[in-house]
C-alpha positions as YAML, in Angstrom:
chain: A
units: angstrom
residues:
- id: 1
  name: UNK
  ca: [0.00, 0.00, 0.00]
- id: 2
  name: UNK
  ca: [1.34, 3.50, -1.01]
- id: 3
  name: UNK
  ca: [-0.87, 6.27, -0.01]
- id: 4
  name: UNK
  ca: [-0.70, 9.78, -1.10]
- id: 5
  name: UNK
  ca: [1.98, 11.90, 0.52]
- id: 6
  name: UNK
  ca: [0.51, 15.47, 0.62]
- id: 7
  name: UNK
  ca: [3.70, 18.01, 1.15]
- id: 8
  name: UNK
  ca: [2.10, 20.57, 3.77]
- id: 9
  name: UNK
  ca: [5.64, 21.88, 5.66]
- id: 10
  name: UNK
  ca: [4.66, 25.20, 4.60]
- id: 11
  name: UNK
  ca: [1.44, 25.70, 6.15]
- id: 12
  name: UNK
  ca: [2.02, 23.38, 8.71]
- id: 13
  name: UNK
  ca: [1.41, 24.86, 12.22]
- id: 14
  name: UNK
  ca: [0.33, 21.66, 14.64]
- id: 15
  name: UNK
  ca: [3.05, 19.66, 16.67]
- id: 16
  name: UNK
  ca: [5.43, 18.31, 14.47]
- id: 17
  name: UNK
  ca: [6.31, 14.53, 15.46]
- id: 18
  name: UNK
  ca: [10.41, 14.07, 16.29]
- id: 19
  name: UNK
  ca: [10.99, 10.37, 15.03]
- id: 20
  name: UNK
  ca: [12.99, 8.60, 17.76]
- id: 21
  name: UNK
  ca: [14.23, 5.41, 18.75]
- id: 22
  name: UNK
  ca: [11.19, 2.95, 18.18]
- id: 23
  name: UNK
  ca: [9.10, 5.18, 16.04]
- id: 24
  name: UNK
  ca: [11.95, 6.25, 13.61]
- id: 25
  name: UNK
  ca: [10.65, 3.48, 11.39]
- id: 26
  name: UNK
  ca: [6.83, 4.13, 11.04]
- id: 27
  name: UNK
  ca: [7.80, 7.84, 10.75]
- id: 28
  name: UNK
  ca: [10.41, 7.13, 7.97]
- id: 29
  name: UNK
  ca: [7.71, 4.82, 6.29]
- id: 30
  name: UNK
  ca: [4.89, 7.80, 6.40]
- id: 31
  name: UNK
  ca: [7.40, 9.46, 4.07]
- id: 32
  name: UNK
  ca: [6.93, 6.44, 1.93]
- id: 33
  name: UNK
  ca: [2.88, 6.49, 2.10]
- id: 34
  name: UNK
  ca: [3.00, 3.40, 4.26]
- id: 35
  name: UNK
  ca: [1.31, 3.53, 7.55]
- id: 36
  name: UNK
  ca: [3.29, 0.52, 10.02]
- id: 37
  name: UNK
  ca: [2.37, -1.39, 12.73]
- id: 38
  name: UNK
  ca: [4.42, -3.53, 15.00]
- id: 39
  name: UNK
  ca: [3.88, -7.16, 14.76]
- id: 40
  name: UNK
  ca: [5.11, -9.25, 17.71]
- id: 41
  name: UNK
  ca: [5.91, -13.10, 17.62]
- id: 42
  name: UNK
  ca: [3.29, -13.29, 20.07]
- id: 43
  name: UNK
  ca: [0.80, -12.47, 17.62]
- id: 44
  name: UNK
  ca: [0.19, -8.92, 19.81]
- id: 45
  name: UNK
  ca: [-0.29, -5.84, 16.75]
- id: 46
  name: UNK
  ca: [0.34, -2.24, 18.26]
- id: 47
  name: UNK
  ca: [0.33, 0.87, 17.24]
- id: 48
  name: UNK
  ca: [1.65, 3.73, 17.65]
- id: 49
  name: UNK
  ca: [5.64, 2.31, 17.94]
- id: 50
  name: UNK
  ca: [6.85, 1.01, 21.36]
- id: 51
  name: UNK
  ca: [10.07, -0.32, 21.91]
- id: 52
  name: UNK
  ca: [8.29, -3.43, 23.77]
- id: 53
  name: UNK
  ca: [5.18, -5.47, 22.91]
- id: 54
  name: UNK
  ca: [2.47, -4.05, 25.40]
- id: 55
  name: UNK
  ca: [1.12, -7.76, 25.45]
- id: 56
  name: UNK
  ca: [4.52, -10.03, 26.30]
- id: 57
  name: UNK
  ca: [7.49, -7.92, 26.89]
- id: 58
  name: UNK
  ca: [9.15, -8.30, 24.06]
- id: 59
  name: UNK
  ca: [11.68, -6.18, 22.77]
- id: 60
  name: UNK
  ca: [11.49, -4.17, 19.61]
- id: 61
  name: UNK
  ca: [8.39, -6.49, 17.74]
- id: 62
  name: UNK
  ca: [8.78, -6.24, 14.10]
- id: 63
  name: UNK
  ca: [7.21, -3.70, 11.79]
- id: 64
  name: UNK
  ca: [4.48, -4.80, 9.06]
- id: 65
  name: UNK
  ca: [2.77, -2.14, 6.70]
- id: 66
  name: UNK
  ca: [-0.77, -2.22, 7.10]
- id: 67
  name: UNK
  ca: [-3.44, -2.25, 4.13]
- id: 68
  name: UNK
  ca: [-4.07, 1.51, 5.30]
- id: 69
  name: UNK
  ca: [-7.72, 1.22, 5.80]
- id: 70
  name: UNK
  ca: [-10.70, 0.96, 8.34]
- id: 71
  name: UNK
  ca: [-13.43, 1.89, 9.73]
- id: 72
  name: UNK
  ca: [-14.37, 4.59, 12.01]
- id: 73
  name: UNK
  ca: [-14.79, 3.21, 15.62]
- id: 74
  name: UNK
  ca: [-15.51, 6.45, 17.43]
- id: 75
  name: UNK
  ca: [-14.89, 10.56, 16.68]
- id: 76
  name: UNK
  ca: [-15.20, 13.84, 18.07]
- id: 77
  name: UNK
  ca: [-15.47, 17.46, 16.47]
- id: 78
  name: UNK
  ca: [-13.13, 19.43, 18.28]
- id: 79
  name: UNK
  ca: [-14.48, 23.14, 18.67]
- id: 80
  name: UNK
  ca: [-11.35, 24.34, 20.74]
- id: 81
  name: UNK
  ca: [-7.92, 24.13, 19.26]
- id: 82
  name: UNK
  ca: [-6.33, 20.92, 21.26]
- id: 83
  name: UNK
  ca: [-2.98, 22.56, 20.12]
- id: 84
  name: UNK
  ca: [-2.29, 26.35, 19.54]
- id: 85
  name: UNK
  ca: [-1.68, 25.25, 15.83]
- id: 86
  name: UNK
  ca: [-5.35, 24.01, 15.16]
- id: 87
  name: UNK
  ca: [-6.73, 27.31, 15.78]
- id: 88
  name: UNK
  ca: [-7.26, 28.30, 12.27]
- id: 89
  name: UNK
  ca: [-8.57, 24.38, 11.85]
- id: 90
  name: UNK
  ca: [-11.35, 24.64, 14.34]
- id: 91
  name: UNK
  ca: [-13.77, 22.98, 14.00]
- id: 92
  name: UNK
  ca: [-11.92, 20.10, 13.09]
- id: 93
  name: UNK
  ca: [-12.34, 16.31, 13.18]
- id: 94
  name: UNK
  ca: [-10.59, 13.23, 15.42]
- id: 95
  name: UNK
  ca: [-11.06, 9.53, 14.73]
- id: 96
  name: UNK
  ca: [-10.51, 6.50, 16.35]
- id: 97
  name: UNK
  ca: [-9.40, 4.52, 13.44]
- id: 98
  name: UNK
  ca: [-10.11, 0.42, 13.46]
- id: 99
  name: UNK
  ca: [-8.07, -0.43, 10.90]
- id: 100
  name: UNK
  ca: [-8.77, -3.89, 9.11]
- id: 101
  name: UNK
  ca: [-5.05, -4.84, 9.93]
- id: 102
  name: UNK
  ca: [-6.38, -5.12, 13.72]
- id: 103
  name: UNK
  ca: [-4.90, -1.91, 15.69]
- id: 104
  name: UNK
  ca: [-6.69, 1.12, 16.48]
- id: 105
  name: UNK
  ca: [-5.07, 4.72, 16.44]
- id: 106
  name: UNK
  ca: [-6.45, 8.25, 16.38]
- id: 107
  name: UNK
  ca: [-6.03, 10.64, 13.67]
- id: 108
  name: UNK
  ca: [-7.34, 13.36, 12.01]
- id: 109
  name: UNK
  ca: [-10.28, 13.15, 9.09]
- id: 110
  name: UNK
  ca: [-10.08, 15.35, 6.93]
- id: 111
  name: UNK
  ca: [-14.03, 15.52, 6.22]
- id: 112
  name: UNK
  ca: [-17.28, 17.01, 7.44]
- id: 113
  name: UNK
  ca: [-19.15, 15.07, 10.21]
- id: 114
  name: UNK
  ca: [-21.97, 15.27, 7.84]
- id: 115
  name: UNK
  ca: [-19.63, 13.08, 4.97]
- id: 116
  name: UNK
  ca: [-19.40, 9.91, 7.41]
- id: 117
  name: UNK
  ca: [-20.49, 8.12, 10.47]
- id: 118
  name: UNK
  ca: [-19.54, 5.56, 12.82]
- id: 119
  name: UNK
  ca: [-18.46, 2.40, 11.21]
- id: 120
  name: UNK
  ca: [-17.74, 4.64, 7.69]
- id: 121
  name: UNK
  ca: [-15.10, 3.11, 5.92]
- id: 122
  name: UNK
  ca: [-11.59, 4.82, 5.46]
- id: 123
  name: UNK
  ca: [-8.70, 4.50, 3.79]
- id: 124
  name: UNK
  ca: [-5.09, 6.74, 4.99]
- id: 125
  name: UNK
  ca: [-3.62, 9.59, 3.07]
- id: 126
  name: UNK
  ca: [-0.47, 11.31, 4.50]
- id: 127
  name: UNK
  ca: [0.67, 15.46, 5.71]
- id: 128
  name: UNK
  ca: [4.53, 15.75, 5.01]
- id: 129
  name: UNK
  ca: [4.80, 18.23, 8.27]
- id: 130
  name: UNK
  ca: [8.50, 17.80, 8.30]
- id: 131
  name: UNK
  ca: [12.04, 16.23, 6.90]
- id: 132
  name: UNK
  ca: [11.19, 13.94, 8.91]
- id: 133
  name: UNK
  ca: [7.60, 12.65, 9.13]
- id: 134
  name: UNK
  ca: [4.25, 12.66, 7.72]
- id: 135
  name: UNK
  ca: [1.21, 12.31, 9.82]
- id: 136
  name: UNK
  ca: [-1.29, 9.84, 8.83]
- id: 137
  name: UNK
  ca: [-4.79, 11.52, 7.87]
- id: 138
  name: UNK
  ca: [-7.89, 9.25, 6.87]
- id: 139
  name: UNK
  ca: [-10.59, 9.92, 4.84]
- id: 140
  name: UNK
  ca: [-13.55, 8.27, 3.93]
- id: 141
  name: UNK
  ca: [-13.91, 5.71, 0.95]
...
């Protein structure tokens, strides 16, 4: 799967993620288009990047790239900026993302409330916010 990669460094003005030890992968992969999960031998899949399995213990489970899509499993419309660089977003949208590769993670959608609903399904697109990372953004199918 190789999603869009949408170059928005220049307008840019939420936090900007700083890709370090265990998450330097998923964040160089974003660049890519790919959105990663990690994969432990235990059969545990997490997201977002730890450096141990949050089901055995084990130390840095393997990456897989995920299909990239889902369904919505719960949002919110976010009328006060959670970060001083949402302001001029407001309102904007946050998902709880079930993706069909198992994990859930929260995101942004980039859509009006009134162009999806619980259980809509989505598929990932990607903000270059940086060198170094692109933030996964979903939007519906």
């Amino acid at each position: 799967m190789n999603a869009s990669v949408e170059d928005r460094r220049q307008e840019w003005e939420g936090p900007i993620p700083v890709p370090t030890g265990a998450t330097e992968p998923f964040w160089a992969a974003t660049l890519e288009g790919a959105l990663c999960y990690q994969e432990c031998d235990c059969g545990n899949r997490q997201l977002y990047p730890r450096a141990v399995c949050t089901a055995c213990g084990a130390e840095d489970p393997p990456f897989e790239e995920s299909e990239g899509v889902g369904t919505i499993y719960t949002y919110t419309r976010c009328h006060v900026p959670g970060e001083p660089g949402f302001g001029d977003r407001t309102p904007y949208v946050v998902g709880a993302i079930e993706l069909t590769d198992g994990p859930r993670l929260l995101a942004l959608i980039d859509a009006k409330p009134s162009e999806f609903a619980v259980g809509s399904s989505v598929a990932v697109t990607f903000w270059r916010v940086s060198d170094d990372a692109a933030i996964p953004v979903f939007v519906p199918e």
